[in-house]
C-alpha positions, 0 to 999 in steps of 0.5 A: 500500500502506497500513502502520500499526503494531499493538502495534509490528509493522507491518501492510501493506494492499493498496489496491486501485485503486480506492481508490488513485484516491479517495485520489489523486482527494481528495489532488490535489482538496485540493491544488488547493483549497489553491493558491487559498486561499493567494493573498489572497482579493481577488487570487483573481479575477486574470487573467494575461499568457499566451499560454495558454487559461487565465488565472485559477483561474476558467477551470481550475475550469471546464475541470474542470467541464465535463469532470465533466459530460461524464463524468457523461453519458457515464457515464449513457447508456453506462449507460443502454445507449446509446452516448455521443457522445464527446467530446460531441455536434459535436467529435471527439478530434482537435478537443479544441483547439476543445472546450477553447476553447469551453469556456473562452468559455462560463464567462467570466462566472461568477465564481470563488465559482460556479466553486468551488462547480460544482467541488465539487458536480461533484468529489463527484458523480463520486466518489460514482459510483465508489464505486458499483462494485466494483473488478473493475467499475472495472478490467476492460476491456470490462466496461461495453459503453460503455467499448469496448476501455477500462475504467472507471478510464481514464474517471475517473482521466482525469477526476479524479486525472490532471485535478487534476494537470494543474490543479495545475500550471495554478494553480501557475503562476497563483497564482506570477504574481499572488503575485510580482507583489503582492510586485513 
């Protein structure tokens, strides 16, 4: 719910759940963006020590990505009236480890610069298909048949708003290692 003043009263507005998942969407994007521009830009290609897929904001950015990409197919063969393999063509739900991991080996030798710009180009792709629908069409279940028993919010929050914090904490953590151990 938005609230603004008006002549000294304050004026409620109801957001609807698809604006609140473009606000949410550019909010968490934006914060995100914001955890890598405060590290030093010589220090922005670090990778650190973890025993966790990701070791630098390069493979998070690209993680992001590549899950925009397979959003945007899904979306446009389900759209197409054509049934999208899911998650993409050779993995199953139960096989996201090995997806993830493979996505991780496939974008090691682009650099941070590159992965910025696909995130960008991706983020603004996705946010603009929903902005193509109508909130009924993004919140209703079974409206598109390629969604199943789902909805589309589900597909893009997964994707976007929820993706980014995930993300958020991913780089957090990044940028806490490479910033502490310039100050070390």
């Amino acid at each position: 719910m938005l609230k603004y003043r008006k002549k000294g009263v304050i004026i409620k507005v109801e957001q609807n759940e698809k604006e609140e998942l473009l606000l949410n969407s550019e909010k968490n994007f934006q914060a995100l963006t914001e955890i890598i521009e405060s590290v030093p830009s010589r220090k922005r290609g670090n990778s650190i020590e973890t025993e966790d897929r990701d070791k630098n904001f390069r493979d998070v950015l690209m993680h992001l990505y590549e899950w925009h990409a397979m959003l945007e197919r899904w979306y446009r063969e389900g759209m197409d009236g054509d049934t999208p393999i899911m998650p993409t063509p050779g993995f199953k739900w139960r096989t996201l480890n090995l997806l993830n991991k493979q996505i991780w080996e496939n974008y090691q030798d682009v650099t941070l610069t590159q992965a910025m710009k696909k995130l960008k180009l991706s983020h603004e792709r996705v946010m603009n298909l929903i902005k193509l629908h109508t909130n009924e069409e993004i919140m209703t279940k079974k409206y598109y048949k390629w969604t199943k028993t789902s909805n589309l919010y589900s597909y893009f929050a997964a994707n976007t708003s929820d993706h980014y914090l995930w993300a958020i904490k991913k780089c957090e953590v990044i940028r806490k290692t490479i910033v502490d151990g310039e100050n070390s």
